[in-house]
N, CA, C and O atoms as a GROMACS GRO file, in nm:
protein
  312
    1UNK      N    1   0.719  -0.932   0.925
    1UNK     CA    2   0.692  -0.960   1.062
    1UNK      C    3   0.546  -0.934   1.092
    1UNK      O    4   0.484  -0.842   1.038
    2UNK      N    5   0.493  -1.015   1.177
    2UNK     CA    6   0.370  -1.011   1.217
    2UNK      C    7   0.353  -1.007   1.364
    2UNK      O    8   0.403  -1.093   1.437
    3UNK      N    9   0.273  -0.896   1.412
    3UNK     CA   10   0.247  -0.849   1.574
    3UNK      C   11   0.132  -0.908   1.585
    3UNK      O   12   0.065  -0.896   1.482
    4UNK      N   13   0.070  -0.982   1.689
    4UNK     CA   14  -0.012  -0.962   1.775
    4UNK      C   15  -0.051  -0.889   1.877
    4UNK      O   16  -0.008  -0.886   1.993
    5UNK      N   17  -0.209  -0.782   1.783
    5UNK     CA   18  -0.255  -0.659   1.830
    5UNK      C   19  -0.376  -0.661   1.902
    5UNK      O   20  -0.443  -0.568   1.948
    6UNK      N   21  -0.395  -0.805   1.904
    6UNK     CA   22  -0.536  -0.892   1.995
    6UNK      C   23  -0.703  -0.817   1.901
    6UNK      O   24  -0.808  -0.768   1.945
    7UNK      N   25  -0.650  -0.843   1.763
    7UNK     CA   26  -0.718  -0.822   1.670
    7UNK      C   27  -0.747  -0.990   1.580
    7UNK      O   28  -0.686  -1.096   1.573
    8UNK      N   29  -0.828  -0.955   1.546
    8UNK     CA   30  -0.856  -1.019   1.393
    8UNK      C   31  -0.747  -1.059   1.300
    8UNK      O   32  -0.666  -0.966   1.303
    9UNK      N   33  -0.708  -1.149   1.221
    9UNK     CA   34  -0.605  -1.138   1.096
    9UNK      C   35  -0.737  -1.067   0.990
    9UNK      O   36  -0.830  -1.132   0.942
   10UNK      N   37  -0.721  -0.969   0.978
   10UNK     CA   38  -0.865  -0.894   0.845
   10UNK      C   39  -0.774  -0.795   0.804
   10UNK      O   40  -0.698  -0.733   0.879
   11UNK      N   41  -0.788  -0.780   0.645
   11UNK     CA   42  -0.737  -0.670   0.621
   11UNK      C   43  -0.778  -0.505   0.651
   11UNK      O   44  -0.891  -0.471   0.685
   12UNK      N   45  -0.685  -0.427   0.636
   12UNK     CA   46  -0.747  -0.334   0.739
   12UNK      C   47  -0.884  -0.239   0.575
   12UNK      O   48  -0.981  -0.172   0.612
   13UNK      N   49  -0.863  -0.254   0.455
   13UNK     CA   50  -0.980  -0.213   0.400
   13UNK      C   51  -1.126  -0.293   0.438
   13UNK      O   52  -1.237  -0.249   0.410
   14UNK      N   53  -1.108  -0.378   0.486
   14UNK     CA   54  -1.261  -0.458   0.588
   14UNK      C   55  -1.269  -0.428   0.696
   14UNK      O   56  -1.350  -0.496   0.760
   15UNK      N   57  -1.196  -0.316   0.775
   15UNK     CA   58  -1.268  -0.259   0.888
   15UNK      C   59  -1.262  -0.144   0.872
   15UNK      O   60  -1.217  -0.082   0.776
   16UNK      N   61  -1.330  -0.092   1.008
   16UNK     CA   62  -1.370   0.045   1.018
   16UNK      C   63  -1.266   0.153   1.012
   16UNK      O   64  -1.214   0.169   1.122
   17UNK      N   65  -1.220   0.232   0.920
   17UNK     CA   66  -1.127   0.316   0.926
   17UNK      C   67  -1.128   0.441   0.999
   17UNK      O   68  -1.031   0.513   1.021
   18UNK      N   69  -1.290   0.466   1.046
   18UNK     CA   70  -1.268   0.601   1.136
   18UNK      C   71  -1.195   0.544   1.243
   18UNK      O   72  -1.103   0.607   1.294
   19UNK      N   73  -1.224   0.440   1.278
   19UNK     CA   74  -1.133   0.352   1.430
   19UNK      C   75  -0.988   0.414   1.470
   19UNK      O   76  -0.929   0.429   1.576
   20UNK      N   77  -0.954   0.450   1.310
   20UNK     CA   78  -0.776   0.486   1.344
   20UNK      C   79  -0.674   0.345   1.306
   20UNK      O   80  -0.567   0.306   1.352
   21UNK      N   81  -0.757   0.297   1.208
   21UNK     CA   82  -0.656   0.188   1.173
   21UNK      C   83  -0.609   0.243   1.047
   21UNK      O   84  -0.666   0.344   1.006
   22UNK      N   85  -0.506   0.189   0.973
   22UNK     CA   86  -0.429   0.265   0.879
   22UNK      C   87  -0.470   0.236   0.747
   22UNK      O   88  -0.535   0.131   0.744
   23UNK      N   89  -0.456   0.293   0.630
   23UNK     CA   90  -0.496   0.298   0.501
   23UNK      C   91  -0.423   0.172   0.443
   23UNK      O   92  -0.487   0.102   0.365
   24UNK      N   93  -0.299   0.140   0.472
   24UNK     CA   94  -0.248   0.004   0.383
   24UNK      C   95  -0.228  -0.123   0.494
   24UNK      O   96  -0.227  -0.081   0.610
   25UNK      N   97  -0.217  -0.219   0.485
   25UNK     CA   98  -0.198  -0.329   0.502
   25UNK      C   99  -0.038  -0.356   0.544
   25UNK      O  100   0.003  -0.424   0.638
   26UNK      N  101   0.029  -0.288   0.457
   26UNK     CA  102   0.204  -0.308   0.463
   26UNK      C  103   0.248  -0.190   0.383
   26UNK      O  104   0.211  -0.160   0.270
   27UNK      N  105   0.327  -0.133   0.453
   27UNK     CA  106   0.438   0.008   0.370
   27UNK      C  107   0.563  -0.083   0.325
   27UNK      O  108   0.604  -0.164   0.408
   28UNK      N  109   0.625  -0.075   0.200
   28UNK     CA  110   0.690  -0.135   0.121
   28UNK      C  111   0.804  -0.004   0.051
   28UNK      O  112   0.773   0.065  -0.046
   29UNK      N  113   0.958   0.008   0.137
   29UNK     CA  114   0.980   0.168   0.098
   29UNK      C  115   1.095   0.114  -0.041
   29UNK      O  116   1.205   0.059  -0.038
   30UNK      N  117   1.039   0.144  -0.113
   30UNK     CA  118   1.124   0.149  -0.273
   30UNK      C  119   1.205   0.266  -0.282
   30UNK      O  120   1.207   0.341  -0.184
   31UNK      N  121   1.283   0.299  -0.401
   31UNK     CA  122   1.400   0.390  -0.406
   31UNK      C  123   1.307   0.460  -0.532
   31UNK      O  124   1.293   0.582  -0.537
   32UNK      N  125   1.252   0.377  -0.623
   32UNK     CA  126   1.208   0.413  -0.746
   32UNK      C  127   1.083   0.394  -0.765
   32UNK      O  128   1.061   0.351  -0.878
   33UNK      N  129   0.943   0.415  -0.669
   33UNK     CA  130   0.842   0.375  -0.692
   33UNK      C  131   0.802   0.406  -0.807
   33UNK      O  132   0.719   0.317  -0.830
   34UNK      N  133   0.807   0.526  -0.967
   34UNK     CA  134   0.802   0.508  -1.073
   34UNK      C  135   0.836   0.401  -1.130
   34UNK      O  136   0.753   0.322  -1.174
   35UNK      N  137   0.976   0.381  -1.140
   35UNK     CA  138   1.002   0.236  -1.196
   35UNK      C  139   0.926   0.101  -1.204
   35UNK      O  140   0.888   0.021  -1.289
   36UNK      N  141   0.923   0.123  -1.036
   36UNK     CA  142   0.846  -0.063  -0.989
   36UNK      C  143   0.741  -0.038  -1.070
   36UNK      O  144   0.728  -0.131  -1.148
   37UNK      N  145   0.640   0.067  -1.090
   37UNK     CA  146   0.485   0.024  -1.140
   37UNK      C  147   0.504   0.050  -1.240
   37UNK      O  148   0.391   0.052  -1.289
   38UNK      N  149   0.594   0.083  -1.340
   38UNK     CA  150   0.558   0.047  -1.469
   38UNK      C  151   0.614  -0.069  -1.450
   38UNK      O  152   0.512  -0.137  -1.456
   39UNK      N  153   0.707  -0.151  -1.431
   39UNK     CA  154   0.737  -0.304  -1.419
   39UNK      C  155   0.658  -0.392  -1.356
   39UNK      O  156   0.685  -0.510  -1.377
   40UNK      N  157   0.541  -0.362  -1.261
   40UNK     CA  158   0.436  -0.413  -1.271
   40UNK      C  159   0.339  -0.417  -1.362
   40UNK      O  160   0.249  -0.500  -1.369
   41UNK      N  161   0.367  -0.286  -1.463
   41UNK     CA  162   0.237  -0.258  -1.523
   41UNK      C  163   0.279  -0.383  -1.628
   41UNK      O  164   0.213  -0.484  -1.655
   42UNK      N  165   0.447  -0.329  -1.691
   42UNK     CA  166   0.440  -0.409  -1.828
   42UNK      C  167   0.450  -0.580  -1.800
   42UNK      O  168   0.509  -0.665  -1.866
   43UNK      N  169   0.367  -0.592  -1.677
   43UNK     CA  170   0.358  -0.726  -1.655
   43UNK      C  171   0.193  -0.765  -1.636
   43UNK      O  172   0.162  -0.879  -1.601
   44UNK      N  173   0.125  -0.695  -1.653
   44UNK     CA  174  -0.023  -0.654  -1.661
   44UNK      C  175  -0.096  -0.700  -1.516
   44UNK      O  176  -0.197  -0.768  -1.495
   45UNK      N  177   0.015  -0.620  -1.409
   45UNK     CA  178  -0.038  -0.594  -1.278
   45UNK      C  179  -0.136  -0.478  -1.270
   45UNK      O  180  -0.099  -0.373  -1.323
   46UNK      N  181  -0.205  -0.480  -1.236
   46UNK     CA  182  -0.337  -0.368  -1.211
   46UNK      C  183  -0.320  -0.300  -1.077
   46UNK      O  184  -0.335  -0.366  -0.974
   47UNK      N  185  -0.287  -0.160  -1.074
   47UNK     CA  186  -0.250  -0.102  -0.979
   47UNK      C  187  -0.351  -0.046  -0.927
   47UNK      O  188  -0.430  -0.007  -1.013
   48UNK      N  189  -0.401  -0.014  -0.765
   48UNK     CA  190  -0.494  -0.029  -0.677
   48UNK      C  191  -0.537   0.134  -0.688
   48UNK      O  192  -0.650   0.182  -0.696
   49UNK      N  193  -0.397   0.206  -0.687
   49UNK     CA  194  -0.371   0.339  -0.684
   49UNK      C  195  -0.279   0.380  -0.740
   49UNK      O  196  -0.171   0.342  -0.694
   50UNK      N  197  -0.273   0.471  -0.857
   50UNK     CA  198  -0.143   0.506  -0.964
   50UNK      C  199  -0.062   0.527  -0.872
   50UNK      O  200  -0.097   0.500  -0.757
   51UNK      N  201   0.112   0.599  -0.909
   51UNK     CA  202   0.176   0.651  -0.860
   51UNK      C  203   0.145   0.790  -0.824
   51UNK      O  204   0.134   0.855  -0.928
   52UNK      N  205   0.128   0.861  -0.723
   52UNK     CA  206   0.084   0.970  -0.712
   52UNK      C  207   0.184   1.048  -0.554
   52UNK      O  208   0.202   0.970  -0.461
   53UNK      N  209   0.223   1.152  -0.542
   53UNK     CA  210   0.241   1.249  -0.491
   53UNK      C  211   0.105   1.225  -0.376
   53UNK      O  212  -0.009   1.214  -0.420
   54UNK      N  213   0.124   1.221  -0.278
   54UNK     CA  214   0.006   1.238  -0.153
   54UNK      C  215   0.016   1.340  -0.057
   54UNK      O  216   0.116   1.412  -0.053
   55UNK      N  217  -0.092   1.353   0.032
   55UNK     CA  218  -0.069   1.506   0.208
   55UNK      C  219   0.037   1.456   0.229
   55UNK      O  220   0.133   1.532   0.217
   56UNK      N  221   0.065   1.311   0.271
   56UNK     CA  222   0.173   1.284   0.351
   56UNK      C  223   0.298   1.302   0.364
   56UNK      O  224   0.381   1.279   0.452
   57UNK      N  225   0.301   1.370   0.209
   57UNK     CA  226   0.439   1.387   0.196
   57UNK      C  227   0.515   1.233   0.132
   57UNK      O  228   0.638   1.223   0.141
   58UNK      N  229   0.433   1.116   0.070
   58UNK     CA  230   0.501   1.038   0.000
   58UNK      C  231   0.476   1.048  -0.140
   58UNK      O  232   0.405   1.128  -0.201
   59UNK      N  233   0.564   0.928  -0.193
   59UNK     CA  234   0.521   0.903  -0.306
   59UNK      C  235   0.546   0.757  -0.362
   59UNK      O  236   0.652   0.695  -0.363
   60UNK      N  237   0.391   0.709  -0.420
   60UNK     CA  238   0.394   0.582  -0.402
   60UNK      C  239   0.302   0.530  -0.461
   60UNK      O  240   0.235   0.617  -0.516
   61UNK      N  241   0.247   0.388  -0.486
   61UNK     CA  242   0.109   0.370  -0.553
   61UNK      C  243   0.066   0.228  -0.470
   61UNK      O  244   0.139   0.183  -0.382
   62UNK      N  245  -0.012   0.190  -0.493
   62UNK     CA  246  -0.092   0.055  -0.382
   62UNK      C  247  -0.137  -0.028  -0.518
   62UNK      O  248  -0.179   0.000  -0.630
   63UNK      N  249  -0.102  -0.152  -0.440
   63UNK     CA  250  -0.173  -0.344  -0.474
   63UNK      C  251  -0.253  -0.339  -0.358
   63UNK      O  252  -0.243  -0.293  -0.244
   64UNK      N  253  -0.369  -0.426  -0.450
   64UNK     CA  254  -0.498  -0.504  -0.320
   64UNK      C  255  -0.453  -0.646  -0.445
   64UNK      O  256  -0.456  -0.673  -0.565
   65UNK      N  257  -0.407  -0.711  -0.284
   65UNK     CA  258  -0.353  -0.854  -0.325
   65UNK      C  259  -0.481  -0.946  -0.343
   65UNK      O  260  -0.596  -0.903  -0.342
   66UNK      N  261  -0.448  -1.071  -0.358
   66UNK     CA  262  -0.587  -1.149  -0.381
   66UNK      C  263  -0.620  -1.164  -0.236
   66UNK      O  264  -0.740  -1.175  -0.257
   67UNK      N  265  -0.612  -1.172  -0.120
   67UNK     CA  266  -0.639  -1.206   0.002
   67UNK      C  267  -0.701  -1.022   0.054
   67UNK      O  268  -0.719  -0.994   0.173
   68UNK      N  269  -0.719  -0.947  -0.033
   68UNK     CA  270  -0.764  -0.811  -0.004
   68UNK      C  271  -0.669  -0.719   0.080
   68UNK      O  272  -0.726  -0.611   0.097
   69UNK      N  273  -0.564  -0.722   0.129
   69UNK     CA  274  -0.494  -0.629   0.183
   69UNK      C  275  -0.418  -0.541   0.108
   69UNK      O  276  -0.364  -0.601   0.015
   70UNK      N  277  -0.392  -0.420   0.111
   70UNK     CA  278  -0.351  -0.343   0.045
   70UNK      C  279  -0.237  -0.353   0.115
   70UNK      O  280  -0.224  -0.375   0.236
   71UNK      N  281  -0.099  -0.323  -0.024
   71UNK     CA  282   0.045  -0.291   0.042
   71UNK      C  283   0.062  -0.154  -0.090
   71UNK      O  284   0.015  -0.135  -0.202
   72UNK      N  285   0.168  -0.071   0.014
   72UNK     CA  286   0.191   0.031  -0.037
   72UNK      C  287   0.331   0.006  -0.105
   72UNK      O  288   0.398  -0.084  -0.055
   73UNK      N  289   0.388   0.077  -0.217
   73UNK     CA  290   0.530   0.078  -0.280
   73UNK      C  291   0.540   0.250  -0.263
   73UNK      O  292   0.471   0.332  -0.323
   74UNK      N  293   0.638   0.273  -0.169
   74UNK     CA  294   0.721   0.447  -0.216
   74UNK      C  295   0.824   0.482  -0.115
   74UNK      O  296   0.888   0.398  -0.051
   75UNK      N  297   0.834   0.609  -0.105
   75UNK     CA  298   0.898   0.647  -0.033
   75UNK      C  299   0.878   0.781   0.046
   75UNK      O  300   0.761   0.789   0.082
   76UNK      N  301   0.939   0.869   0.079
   76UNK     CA  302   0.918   1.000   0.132
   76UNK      C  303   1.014   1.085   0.012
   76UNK      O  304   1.122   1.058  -0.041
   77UNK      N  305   0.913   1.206  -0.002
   77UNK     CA  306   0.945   1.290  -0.088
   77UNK      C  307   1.086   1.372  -0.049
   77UNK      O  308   1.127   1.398   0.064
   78UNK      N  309   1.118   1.389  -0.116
   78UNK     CA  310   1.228   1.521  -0.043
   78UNK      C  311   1.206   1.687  -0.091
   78UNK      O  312   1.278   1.775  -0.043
   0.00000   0.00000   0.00000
């Protein structure tokens, strides 16, 4: 789904992030974000950001698609 936020269509790594716009493009919540990126990997997808443990309390890793937007794969830790 797509909102109109009386913005730009730009991905949000091409603007200003002190602004308060968000780090990914799209949150994408997987069950197994380990899994998915090695099944990206052994498909010789190049991951933006490993799988990693974050502050936020997720866990997850990022694609920068060809159109530059980053989408996130994870979930929340427990």
């Amino acid at each position: 789904m797509l909102k109109n936020v009386g913005v730009a269509l730009l991905p949000n790594l091409m603007r200003d992030n002190n602004k308060g716009w968000t780090r990914w493009d799209a949150h994408l919540y997987v069950l197994d974000p380990d899994a998915l990126a090695a099944e990206f990997s052994s498909r010789f997808v190049v991951l933006w950001q490993p799988v990693k443990d974050d502050n936020d309390g997720l866990r997850g890793f990022e694609l920068l698609d060809t159109d530059g937007y980053v989408l996130y794969f994870g979930h929340l830790r427990s």
